[in-house]
C-alpha positions as CSV (number, residue, x, y, z in Angstrom):
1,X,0.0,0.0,0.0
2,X,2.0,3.3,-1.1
3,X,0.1,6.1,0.5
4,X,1.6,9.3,1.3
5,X,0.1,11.1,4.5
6,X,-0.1,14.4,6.4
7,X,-0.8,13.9,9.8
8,X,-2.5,17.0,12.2
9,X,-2.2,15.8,15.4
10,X,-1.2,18.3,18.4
11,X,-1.0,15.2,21.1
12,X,2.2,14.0,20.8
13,X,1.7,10.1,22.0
14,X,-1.2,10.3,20.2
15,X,1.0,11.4,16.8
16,X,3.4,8.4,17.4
17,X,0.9,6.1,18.1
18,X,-0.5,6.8,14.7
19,X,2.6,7.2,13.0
20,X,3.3,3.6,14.2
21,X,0.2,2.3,13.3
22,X,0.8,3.4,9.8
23,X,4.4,1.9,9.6
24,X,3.0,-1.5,10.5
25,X,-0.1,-1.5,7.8
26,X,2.5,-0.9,5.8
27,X,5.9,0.4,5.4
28,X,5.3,1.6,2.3
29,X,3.3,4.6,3.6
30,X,4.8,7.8,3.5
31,X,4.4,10.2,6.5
32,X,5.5,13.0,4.7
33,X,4.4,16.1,7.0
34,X,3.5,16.5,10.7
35,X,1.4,19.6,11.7
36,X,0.6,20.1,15.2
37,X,-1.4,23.3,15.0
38,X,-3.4,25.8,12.8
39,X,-1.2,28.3,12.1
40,X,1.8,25.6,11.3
41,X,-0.6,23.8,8.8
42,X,-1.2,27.4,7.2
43,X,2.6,27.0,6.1
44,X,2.5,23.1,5.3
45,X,-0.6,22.6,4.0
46,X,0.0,25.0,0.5
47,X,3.4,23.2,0.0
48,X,2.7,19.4,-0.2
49,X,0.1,17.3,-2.0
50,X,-0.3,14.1,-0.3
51,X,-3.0,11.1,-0.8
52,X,-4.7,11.4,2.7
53,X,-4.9,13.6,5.6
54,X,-5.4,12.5,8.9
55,X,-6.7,15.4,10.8
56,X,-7.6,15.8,14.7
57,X,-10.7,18.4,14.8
58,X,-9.4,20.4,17.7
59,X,-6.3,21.5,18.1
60,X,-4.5,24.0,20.8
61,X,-4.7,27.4,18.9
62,X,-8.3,26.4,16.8
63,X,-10.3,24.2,14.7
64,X,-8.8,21.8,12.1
65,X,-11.7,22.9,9.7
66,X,-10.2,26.7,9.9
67,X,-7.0,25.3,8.2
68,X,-8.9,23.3,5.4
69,X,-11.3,26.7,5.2
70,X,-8.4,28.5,4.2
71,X,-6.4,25.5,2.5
72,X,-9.3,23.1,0.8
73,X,-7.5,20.1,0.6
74,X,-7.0,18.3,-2.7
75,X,-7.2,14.9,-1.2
76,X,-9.2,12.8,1.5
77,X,-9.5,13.7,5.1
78,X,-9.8,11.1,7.7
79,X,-11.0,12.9,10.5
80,X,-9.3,11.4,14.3
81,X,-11.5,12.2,16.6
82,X,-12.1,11.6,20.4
83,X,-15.5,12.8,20.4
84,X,-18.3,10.6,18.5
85,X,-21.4,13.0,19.4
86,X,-19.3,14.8,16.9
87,X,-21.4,15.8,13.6
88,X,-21.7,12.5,13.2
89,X,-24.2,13.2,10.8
90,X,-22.5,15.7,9.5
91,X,-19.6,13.4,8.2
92,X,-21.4,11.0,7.1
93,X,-23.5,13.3,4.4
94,X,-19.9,15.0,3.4
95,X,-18.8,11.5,2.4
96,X,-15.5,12.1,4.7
97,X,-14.2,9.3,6.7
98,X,-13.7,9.7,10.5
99,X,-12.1,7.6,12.9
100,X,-12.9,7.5,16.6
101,X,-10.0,7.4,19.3
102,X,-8.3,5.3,20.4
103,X,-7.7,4.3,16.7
104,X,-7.9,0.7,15.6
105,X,-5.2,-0.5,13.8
106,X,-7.7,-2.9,11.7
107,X,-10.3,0.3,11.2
108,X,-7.2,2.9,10.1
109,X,-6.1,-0.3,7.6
110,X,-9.8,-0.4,6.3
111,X,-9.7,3.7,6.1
112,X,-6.8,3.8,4.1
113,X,-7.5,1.2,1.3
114,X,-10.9,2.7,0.9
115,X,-8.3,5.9,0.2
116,X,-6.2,3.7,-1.8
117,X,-8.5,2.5,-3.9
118,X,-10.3,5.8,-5.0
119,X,-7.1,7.5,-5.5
120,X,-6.8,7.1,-8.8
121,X,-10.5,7.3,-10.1
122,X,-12.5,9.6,-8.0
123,X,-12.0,13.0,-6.8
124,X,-12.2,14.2,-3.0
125,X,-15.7,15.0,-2.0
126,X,-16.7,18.1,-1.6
127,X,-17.1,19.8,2.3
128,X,-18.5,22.4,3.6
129,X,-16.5,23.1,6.5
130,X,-18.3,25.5,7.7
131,X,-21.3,23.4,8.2
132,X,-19.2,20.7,10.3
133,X,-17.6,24.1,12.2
134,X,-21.3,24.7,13.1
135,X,-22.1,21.3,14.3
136,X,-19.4,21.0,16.6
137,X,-20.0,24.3,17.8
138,X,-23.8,23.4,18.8
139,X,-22.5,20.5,20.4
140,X,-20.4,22.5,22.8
141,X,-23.5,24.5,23.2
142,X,-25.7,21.5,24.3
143,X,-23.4,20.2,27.0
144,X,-25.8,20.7,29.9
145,X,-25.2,23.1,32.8
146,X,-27.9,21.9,35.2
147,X,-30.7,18.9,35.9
148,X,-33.9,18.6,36.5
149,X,-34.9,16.6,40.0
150,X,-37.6,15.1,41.3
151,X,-38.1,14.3,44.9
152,X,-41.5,13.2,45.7
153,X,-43.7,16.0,44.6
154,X,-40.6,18.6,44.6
155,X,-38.5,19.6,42.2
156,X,-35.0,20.9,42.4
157,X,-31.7,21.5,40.4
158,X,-28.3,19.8,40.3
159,X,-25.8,21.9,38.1
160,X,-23.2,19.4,36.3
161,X,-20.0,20.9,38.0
162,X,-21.4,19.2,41.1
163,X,-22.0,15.9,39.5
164,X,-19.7,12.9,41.3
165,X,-20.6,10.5,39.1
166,X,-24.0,8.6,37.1
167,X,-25.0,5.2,37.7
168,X,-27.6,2.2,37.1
169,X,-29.2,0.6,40.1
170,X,-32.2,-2.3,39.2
171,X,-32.7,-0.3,35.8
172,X,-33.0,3.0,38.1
173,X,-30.6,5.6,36.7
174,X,-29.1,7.6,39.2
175,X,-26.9,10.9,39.4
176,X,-25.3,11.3,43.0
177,X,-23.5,15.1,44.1
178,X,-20.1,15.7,45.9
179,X,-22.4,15.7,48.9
180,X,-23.2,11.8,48.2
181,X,-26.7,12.2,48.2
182,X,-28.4,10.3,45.5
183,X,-31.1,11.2,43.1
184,X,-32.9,9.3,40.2
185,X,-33.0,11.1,36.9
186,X,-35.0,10.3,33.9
187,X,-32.1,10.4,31.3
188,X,-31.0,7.2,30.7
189,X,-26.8,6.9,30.7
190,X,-26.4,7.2,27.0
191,X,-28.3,10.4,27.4
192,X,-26.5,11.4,30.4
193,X,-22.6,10.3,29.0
194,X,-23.9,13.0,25.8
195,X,-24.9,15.4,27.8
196,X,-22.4,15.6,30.1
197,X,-18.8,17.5,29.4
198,X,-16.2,14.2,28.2
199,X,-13.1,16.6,29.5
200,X,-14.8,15.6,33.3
201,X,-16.8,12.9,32.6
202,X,-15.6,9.0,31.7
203,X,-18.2,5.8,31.3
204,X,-16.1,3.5,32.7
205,X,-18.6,0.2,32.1
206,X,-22.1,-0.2,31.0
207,X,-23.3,0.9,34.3
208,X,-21.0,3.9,35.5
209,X,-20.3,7.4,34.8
210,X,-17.7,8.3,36.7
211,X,-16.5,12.4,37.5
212,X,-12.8,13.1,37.4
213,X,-13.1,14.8,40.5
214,X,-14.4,12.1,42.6
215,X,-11.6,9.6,41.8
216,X,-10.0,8.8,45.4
217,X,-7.3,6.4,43.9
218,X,-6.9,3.9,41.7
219,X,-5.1,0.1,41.8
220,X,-4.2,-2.1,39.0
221,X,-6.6,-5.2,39.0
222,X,-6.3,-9.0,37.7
223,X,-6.1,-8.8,33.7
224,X,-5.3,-5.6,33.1
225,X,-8.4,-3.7,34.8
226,X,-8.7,-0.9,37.2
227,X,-10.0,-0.5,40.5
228,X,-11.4,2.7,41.0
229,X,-12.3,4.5,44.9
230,X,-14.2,7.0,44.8
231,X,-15.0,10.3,47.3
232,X,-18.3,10.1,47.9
233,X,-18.5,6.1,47.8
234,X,-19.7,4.4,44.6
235,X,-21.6,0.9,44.3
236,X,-18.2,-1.2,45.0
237,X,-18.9,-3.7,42.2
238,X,-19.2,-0.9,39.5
239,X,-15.9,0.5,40.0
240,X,-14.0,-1.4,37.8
241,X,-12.8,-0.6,34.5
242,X,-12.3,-3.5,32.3
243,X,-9.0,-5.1,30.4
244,X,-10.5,-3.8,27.2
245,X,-11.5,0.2,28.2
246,X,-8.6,0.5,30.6
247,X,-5.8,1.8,28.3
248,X,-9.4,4.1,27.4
249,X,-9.4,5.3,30.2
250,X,-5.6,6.3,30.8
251,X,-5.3,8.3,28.4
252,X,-8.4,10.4,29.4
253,X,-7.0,10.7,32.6
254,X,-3.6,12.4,30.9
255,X,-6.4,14.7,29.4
256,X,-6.7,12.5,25.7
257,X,-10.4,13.4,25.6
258,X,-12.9,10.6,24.9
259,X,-13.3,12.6,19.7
């Protein structure tokens, strides 16, 4: 497979984890620029012409989309993202390929023969970046700021910075406050892991949301998992993070969103 890439990537482990992803599809792919923020891509982008791009959305100093705005890229653009509420829709209607973090190695191999294959006989699709700009824009606007509770026949209001952390309970979903005091919501936890800000916020199993700032400590587990301890107390048998989510996990923790 002889591709040649640009990657846009401000993370750095998250750069050389794709860089050698790439090298073991194939060495024959070519990495042949790294750009790790808007206003280096401004000088890069105008001199190269690769067949791919593999783009982060949000980068230190702006959007990825500004660049291509300003630059309208001649060739694909996987979109690497950490954030799959993400204009998904969005994407999908522009035809662009998107990737959600961590990357596969087996979904960045199927990405990039799909590229391989069209090189040669169709043309890029056309975006309108300012469209997808928009999307992810309203989504920062949805994140909620408060809920809605219901005790008995009151009503009262929990604001999201004084969430601990979300769980399930015999199908009873459940958001509990710094104070520990518990209170059943409506939303179920899909609703509540979109609604809630994924900087703060991490589902650590089918039945846990847990808030960065009630982590206690953590302790390596059998297999690979993670114990978690939480201040105020969780339900001890949902606090741990499984072999398969746990490397997940860590890198949210070093601040690798989870695009």
């Amino acid at each position: 497979m002889r591709i040649t890439v640009i990657i846009i990537e401000d993370e750095t482990p998250s750069l050389q984890r794709l860089k050698r992803q790439l090298h073991n599809i194939s060495p024959q792919i070519s990495v042949v620029a790294e750009v790790q923020s808007v206003e280096e891509g401004r000088t890069i982008l105008p001199v190269h012409q690769p067949d791919v791009i593999i783009s982060d959305i949000e980068l230190g100093d702006g959007l990825s989309l500004d660049l291509f705005k300003e630059h309208p890229p001649k060739c694909p653009v996987i979109f690497a993202t950490a954030y799959n509420q993400y204009a998904i829709e969005s994407f999908k209607m522009n035809a662009i390929d998107y990737l959600l973090k961590p990357i596969g190695e087996d979904d960045l191999r199927k990405a990039l023969t799909k590229v391989n294959q069209r090189k040669s006989t169709n043309p890029p699709a056309s975006i309108d970046y300012d469209a997808l700009a928009e999307a992810i824009e309203r989504r920062h606007r949805q994140k909620r700021k408060r809920f809605l509770i219901k005790i008995g026949t009151r009503f009262n209001t929990i604001d999201s910075e004084e969430i601990a952390f979300a769980y399930t309970e015999n199908k009873i979903n459940y958001l509990v406050n710094k104070a520990g005091k518990h209170f059943p919501v409506d939303q179920s936890l899909e609703q509540l892991e979109n609604e809630l800000d994924s900087g703060q916020f991490f589902r650590i199993n089918r039945s846990l949301i847990i808030g960065l700032t009630a982590i206690e400590s953590m302790h390596q587990y059998s297999k690979g998992r993670v114990r978690i301890k939480t201040t105020p107390p969780a339900p001890e048998d949902l606090l741990i993070v499984g072999t398969e989510k746990s490397p997940v996990f860590k890198r949210w923790l070093e601040g690798e969103q989870s695009v």
